[in-house]
KOLDREN-196433 format. One record per residue (C-alpha): residue number from 1; x, y, z. Coordinates in nm, 2 decimals, decimal comma. Each point is the difference from the previous one (the first is absolute). Example, Ala and Ser with C-alpha at 12.3 -4.5 7.8 and 13.67 -1.06 7.14 Angstrom:
+-----+--------+--------+--------+
!   n !      X !      Y !      Z !
+-----+--------+--------+--------+
!   1 !   1,23 !  -0,45 !   0,78 !
!   2 !   0,14 !   0,34 !  -0,07 !
+-----+--------+--------+--------+
REM end
This chain:
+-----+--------+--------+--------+
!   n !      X !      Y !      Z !
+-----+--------+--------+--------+
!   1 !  -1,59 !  -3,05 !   0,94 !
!   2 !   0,30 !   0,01 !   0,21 !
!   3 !   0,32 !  -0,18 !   0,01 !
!   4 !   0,21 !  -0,15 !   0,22 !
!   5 !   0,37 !  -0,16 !  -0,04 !
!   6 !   0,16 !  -0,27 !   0,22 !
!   7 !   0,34 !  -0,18 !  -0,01 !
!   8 !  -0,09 !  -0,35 !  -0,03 !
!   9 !   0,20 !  -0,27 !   0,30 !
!  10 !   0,35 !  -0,02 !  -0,08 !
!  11 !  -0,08 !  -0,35 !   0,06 !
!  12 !  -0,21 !  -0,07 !  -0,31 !
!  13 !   0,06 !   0,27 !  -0,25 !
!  14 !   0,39 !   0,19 !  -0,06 !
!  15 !   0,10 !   0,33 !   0,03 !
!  16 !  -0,17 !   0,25 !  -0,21 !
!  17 !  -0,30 !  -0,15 !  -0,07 !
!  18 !  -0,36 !   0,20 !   0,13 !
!  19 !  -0,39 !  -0,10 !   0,04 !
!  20 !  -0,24 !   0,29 !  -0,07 !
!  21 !  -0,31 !  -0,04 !   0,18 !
!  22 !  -0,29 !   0,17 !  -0,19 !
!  23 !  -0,30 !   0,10 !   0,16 !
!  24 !  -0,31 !   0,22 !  -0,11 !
!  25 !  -0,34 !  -0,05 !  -0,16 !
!  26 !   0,16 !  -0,01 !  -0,37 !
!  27 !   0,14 !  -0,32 !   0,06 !
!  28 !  -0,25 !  -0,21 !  -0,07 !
!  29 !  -0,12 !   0,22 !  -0,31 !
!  30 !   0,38 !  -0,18 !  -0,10 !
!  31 !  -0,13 !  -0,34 !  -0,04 !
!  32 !   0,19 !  -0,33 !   0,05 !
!  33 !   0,29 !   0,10 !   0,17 !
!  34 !   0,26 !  -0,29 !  -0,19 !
!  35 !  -0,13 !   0,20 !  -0,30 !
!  36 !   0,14 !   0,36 !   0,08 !
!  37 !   0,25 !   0,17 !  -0,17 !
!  38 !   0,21 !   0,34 !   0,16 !
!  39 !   0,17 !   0,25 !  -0,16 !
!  40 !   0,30 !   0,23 !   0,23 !
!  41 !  -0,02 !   0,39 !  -0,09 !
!  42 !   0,28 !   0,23 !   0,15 !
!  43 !  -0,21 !   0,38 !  -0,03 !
!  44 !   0,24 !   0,28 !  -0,12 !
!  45 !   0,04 !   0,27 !  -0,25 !
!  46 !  -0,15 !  -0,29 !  -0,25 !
!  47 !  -0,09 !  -0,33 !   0,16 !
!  48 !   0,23 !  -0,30 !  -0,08 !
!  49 !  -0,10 !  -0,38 !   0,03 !
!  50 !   0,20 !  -0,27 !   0,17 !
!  51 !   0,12 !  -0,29 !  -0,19 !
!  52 !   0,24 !  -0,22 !   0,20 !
!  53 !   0,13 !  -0,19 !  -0,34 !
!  54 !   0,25 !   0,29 !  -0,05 !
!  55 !   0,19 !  -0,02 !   0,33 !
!  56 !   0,14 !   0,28 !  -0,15 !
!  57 !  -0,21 !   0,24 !  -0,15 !
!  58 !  -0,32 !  -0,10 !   0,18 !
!  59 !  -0,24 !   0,31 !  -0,01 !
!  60 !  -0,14 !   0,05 !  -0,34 !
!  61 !  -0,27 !   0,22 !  -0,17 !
!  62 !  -0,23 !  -0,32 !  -0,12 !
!  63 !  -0,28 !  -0,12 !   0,29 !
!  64 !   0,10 !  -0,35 !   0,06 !
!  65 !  -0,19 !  -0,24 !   0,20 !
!  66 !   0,14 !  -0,35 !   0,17 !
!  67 !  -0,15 !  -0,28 !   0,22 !
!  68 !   0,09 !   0,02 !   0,40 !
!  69 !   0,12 !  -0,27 !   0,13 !
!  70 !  -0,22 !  -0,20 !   0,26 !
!  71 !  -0,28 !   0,22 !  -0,02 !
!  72 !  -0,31 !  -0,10 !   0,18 !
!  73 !  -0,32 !   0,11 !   0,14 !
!  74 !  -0,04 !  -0,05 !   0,41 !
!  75 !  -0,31 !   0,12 !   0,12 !
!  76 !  -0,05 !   0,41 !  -0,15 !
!  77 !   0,40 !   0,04 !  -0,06 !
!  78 !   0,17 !  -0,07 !  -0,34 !
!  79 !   0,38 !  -0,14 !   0,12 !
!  80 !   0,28 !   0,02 !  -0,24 !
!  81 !   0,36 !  -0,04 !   0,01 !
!  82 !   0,30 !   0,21 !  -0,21 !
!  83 !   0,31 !  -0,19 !   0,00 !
!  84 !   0,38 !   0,08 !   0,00 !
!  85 !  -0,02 !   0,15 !  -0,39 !
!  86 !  -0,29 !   0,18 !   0,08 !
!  87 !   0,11 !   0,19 !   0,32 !
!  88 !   0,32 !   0,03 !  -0,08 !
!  89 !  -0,11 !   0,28 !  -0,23 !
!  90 !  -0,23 !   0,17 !   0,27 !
!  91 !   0,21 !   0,26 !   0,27 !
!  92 !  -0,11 !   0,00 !   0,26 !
!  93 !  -0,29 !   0,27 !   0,16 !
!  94 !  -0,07 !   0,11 !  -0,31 !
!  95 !  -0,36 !   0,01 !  -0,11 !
!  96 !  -0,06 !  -0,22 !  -0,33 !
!  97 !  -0,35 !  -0,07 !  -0,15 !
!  98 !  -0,13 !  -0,33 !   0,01 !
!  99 !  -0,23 !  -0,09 !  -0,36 !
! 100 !  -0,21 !  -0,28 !   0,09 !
! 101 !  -0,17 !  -0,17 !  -0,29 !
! 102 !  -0,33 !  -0,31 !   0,02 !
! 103 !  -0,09 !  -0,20 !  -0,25 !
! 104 !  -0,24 !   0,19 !  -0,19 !
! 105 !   0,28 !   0,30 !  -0,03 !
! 106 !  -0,13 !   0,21 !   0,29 !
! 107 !   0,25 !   0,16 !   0,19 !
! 108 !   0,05 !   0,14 !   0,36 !
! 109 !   0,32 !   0,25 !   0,05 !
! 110 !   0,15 !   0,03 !   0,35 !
! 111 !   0,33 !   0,14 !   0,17 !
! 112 !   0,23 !  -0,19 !   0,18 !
! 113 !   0,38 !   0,03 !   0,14 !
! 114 !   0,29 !  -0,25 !   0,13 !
! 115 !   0,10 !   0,06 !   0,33 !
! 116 !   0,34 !   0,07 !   0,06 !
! 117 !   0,00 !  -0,31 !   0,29 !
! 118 !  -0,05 !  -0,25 !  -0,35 !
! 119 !   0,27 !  -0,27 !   0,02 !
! 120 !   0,17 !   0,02 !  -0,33 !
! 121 !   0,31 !  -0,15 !  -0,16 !
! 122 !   0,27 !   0,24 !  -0,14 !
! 123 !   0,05 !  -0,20 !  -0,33 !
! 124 !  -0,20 !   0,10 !  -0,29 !
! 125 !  -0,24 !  -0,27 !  -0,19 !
! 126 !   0,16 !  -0,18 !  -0,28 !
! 127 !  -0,28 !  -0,03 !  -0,12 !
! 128 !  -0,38 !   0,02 !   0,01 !
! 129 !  -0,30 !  -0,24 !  -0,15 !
! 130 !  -0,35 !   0,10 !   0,01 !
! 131 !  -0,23 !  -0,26 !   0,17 !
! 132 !  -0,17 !  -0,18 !  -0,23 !
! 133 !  -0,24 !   0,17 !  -0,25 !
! 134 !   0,10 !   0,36 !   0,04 !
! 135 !  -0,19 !   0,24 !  -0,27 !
! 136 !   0,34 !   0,23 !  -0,09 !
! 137 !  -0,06 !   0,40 !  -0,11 !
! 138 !  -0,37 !   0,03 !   0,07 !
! 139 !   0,04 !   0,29 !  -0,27 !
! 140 !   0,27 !  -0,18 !  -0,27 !
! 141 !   0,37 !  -0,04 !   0,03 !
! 142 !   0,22 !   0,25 !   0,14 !
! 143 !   0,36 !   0,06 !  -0,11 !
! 144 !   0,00 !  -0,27 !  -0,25 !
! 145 !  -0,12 !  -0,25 !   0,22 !
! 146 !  -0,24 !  -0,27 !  -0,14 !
! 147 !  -0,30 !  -0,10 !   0,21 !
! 148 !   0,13 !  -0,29 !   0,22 !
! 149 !   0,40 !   0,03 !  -0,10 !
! 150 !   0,27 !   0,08 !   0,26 !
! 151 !   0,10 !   0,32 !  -0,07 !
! 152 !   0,45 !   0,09 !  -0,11 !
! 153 !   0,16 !   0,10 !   0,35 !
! 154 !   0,14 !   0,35 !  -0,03 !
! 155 !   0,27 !   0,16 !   0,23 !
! 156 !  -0,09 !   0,13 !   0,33 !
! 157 !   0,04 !   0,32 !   0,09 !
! 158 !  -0,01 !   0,09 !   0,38 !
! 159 !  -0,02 !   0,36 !   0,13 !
! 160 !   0,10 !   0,10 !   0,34 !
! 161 !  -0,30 !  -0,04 !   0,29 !
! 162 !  -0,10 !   0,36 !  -0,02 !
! 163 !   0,00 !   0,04 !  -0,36 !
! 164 !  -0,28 !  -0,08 !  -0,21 !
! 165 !   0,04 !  -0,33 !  -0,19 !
! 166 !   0,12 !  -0,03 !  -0,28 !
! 167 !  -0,39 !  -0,13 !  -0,13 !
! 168 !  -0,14 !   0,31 !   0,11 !
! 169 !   0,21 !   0,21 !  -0,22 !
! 170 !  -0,06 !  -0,09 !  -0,38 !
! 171 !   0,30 !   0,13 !  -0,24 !
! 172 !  -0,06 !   0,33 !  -0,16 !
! 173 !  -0,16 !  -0,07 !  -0,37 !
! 174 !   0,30 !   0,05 !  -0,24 !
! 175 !  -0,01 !   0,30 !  -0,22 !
! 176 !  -0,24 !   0,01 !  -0,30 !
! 177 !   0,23 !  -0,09 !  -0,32 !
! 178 !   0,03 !   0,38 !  -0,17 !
! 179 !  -0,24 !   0,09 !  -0,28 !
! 180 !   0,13 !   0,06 !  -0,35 !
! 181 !   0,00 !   0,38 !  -0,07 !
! 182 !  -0,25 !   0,05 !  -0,24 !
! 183 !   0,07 !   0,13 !  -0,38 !
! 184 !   0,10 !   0,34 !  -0,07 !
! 185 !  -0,29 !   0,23 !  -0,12 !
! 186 !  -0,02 !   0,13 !  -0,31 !
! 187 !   0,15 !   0,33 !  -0,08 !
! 188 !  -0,32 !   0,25 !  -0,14 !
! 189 !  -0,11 !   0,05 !  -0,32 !
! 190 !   0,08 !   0,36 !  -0,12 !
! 191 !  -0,35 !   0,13 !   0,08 !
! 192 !  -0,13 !  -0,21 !   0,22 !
! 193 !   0,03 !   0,20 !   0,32 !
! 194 !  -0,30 !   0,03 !   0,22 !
! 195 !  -0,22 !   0,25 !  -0,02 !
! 196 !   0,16 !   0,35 !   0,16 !
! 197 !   0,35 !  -0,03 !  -0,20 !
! 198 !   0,21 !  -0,15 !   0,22 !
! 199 !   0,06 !  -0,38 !   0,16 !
! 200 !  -0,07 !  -0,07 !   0,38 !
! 201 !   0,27 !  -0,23 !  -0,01 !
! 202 !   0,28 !   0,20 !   0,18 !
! 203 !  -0,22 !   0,08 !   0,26 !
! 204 !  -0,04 !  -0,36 !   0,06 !
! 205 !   0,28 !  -0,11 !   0,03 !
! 206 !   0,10 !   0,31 !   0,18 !
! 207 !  -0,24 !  -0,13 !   0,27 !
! 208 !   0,15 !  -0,35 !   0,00 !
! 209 !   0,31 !   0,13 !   0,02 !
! 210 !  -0,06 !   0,23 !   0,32 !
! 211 !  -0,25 !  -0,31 !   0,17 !
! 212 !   0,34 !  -0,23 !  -0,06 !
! 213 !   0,24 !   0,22 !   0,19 !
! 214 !  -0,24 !   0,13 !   0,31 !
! 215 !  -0,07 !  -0,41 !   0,00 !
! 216 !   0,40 !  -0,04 !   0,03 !
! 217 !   0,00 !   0,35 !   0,20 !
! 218 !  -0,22 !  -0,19 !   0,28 !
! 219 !   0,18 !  -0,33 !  -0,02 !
! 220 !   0,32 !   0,19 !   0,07 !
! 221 !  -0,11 !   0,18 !   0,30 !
! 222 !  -0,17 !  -0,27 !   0,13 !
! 223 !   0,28 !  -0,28 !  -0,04 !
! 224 !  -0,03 !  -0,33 !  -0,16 !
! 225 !  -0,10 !  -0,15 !   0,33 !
! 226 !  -0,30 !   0,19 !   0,12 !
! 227 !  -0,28 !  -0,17 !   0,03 !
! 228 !  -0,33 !   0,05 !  -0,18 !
! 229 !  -0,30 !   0,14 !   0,22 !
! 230 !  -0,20 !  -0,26 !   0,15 !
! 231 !  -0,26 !   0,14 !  -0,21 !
! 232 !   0,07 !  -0,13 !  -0,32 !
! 233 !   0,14 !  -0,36 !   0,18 !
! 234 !  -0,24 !  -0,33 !  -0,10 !
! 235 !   0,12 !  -0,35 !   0,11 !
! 236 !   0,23 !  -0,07 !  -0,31 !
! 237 !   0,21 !   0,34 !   0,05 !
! 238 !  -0,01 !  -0,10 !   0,36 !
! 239 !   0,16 !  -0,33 !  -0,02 !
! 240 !   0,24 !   0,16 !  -0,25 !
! 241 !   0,11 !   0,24 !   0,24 !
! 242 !   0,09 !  -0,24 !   0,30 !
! 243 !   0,20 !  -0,24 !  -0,25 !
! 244 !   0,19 !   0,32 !  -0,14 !
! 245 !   0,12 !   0,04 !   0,37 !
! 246 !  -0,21 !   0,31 !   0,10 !
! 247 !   0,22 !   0,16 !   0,27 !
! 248 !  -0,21 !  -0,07 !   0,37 !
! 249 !  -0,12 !   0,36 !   0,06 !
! 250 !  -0,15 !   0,05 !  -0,34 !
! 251 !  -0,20 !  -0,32 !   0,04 !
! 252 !  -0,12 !   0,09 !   0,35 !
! 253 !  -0,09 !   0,31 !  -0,13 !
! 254 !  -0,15 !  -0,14 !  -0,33 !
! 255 !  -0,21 !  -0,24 !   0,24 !
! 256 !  -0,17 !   0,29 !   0,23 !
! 257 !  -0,05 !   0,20 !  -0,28 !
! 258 !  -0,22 !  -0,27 !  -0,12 !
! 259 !  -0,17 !  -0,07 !   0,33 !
! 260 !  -0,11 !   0,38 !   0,02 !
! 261 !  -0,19 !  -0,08 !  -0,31 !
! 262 !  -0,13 !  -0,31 !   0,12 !
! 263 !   0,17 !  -0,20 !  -0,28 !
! 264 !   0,21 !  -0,33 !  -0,13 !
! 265 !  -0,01 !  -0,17 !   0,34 !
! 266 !   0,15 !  -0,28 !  -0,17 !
! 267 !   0,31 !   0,26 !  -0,15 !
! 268 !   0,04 !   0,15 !   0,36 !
! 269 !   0,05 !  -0,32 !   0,18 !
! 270 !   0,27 !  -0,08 !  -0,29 !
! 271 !   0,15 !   0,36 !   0,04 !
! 272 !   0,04 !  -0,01 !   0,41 !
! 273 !   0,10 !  -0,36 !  -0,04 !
! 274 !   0,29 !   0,13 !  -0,24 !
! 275 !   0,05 !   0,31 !   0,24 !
! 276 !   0,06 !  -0,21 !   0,30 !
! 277 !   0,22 !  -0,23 !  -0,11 !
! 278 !   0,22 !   0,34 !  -0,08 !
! 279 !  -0,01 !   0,05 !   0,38 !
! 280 !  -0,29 !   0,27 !   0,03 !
! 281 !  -0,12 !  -0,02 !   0,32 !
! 282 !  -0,35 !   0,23 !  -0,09 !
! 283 !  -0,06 !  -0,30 !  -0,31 !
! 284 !   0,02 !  -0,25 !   0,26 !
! 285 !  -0,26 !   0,15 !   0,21 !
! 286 !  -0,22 !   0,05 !  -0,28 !
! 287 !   0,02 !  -0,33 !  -0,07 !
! 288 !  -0,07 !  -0,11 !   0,38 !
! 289 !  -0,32 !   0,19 !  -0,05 !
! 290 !  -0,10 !  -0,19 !  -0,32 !
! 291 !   0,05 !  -0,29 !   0,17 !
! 292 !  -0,13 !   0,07 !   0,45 !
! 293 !  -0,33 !  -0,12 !   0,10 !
! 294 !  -0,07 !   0,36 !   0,18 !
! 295 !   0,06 !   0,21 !  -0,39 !
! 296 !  -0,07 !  -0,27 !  -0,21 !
! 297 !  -0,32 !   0,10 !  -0,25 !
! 298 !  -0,08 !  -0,13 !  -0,34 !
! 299 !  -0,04 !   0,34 !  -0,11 !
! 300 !   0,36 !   0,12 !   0,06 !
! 301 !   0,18 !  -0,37 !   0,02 !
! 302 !   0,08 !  -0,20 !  -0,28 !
! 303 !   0,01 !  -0,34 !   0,18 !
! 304 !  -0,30 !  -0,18 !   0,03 !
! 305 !   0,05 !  -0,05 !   0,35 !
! 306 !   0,17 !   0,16 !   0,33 !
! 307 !   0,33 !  -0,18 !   0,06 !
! 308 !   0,14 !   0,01 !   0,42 !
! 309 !   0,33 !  -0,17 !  -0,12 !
! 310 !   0,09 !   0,23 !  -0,31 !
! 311 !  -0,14 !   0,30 !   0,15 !
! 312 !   0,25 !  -0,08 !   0,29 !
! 313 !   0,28 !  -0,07 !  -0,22 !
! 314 !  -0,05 !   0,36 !  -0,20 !
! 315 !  -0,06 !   0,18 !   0,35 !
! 316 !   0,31 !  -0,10 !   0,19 !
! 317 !   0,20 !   0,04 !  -0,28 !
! 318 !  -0,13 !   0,37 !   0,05 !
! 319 !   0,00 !   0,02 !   0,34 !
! 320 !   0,32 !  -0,11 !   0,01 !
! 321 !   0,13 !   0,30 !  -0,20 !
! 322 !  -0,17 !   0,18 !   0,24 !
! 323 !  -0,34 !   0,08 !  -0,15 !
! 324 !  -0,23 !   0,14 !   0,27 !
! 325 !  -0,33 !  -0,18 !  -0,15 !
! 326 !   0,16 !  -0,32 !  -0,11 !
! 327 !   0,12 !   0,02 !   0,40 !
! 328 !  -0,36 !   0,01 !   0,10 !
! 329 !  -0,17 !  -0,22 !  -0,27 !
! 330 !   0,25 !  -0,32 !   0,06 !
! 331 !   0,01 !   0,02 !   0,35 !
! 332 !  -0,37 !   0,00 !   0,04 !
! 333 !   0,08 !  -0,28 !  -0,27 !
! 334 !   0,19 !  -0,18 !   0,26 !
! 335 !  -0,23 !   0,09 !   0,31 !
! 336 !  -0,32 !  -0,19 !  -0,16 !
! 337 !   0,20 !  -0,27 !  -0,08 !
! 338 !  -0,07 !   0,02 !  -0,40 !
! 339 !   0,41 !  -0,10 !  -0,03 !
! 340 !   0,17 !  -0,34 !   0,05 !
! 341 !   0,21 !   0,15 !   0,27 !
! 342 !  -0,02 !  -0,22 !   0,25 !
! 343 !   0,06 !   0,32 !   0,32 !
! 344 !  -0,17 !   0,24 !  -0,29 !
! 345 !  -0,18 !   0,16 !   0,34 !
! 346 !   0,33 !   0,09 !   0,17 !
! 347 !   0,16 !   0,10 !  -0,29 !
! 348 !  -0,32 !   0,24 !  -0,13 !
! 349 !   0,07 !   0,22 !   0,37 !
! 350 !   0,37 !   0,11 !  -0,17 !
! 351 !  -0,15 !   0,11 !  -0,33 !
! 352 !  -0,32 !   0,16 !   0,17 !
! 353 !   0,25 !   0,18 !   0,18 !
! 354 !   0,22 !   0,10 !  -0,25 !
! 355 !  -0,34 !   0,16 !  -0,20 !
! 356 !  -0,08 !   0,17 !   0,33 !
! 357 !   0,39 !   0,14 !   0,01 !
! 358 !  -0,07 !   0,12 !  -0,42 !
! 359 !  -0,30 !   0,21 !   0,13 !
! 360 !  -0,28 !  -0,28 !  -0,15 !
! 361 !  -0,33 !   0,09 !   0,13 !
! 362 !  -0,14 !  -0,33 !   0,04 !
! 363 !   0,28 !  -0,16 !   0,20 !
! 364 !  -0,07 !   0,12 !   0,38 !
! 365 !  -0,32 !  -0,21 !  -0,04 !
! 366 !   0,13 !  -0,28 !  -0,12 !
! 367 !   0,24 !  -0,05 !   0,27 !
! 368 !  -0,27 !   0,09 !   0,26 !
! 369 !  -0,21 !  -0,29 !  -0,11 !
+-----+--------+--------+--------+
REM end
């Protein structure tokens, strides 16, 4: 399948509102078109699910499937359209996964982004009903949420433009309540030493004792913010890291450390993210490259698709700062016109050049073509 997003006349529809043309051979294995159902997924370190009832807190961890409004079948395209309380939740050029479902429960997944030319209104939605019907959590209710209720607002949090949002970095789990020491063992019978006269306890605890005090020894030397090697990280300790406020560098470096093991995508996109909101310009470029159509894989990316607009944003950021590749990489950006600059072409000769100046290998033949 493939999908395709247009800004309906101002004439008939307001501001905000999108049609999503869908095309492909799966959409007739959908069915009746009146009939299908869509689910919004925003791919991350764990996918969340859009639903627009909490203006609020929209993204949660239950699947939840809603009606489109005005969708309709016209010739081998599926048309839909996502109104004002939808998009509103939906930045722009980023890549979200589109969860169609038919009638008989089949579903089709697809990716699809808002471009950053969508007419939207600055206020947020009051308020948002389903169109009529919807199905609620495909997989039961999420944060105490019954099937088919409007959800308690909660307080919005915003987070700066660079900085991850504030849905992307869950809380740290609190502390686990302290366990009651257990009972004091009973002092030995006279007699009842183990065989060869005398108890092994002293040397056990002698042990304990020494482990304790290296264990503290460590600690000390290392300081009570060093990080733990990216060895031992998983996606829990991860999260917790970036919401104790890891300090840039030592999630930049937590995040290659993890890509020269080819491991936790997901933990080193939220890792750079974190870094380059701190300012580091080599976190930024990293991030470029998750993101650029030209380094883009699905081996080493986590995104489920290659991004021109964010790998743009990430890159000039870097070049900006001076980075010699983030130089090259956003002014060929600019140069194939993957940006909304509208003079992206003129422009893409200054940072060509400036690569060229930084010794970049590539950038003489750029400019020559």
């Amino acid at each position: 399948m493939s999908v395709k997003v247009e800004q309906f006349p101002a004439d008939r529809h307001p501001p905000g509102t999108a049609a999503l043309k869908i095309s492909g051979a799966s959409v007739a294995a959908l069915g009746e078109a009146e009939r299908c159902e869509i689910a919004i997924i925003k791919v991350g370190a764990a996918d969340q699910f859009l639903d627009p009832r909490d203006v609020d807190q929209p993204w949660k961890t239950a699947l939840w499937f809603f009606r489109p409004q005005g969708a309709r079948l016209e010739g081998a395209a599926l048309w839909l359209e996502l109104d004002h309380g939808v998009t509103f939740h939906l930045p722009p050029d980023l890549p979200f996964k589109l969860r169609l479902r038919g009638a008989d429960g089949r579903t089709v997944d697809e990716i699809f982004s808002l471009p950053r030319q969508l007419r939207r209104p600055s206020r947020k939605p009051t308020g948002w009903t389903p169109p009529a019907e919807p199905q609620g959590p495909a997989d039961g209710a999420a944060d105490g949420v019954a099937d088919g209720a409007a959800p308690t607002a909660r307080p919005t949090s915003e987070a700066a433009f660079a900085a991850p949002r504030a849905d992307e970095v869950p809380p740290a789990a609190p502390a686990a309540a302290p366990q009651p020491s257990p009972p004091p063992a009973a002092a030995p019978q006279s007699g009842s030493a183990p065989s060869g006269g005398r108890s092994k306890a002293p040397w056990i605890a002698a042990v304990a004792v020494a482990g304790v005090a290296l264990a503290i020894g460590l600690w000390w030397l290392a300081g009570p913010g060093a990080s733990t090697s990216a060895s031992t990280l998983t996606m829990d300790s991860c999260r917790a890291k970036v919401s104790a406020g890891l300090e840039p560098a030592a999630a930049r470096a937590e995040a290659e450390a993890l890509a020269r093991g080819g491991r936790l995508l997901d933990c080193q996109l939220l890792l750079l993210k974190h870094a380059a909101s701190g300012k580091d310009t080599v976190a930024a470029r990293l991030l470029g490259g998750f993101y650029d159509p030209d380094t883009w894989s699905k081996e080493t990316s986590p995104l489920p698709a290659p991004n021109p607009g964010e790998a743009a944003r990430w890159h000039k950021l870097a070049a900006d700062a001076g980075d010699r590749e983030s130089l090259y990489r956003y002014g060929m950006l600019l140069k194939l016109g993957r940006t909304d600059e509208a003079d992206g072409p003129e422009k893409a000769q200054a940072y060509l050049q400036r690569a060229l100046d930084a010794g970049h290998p590539l950038a003489q033949a750029a400019l020559a073509r």
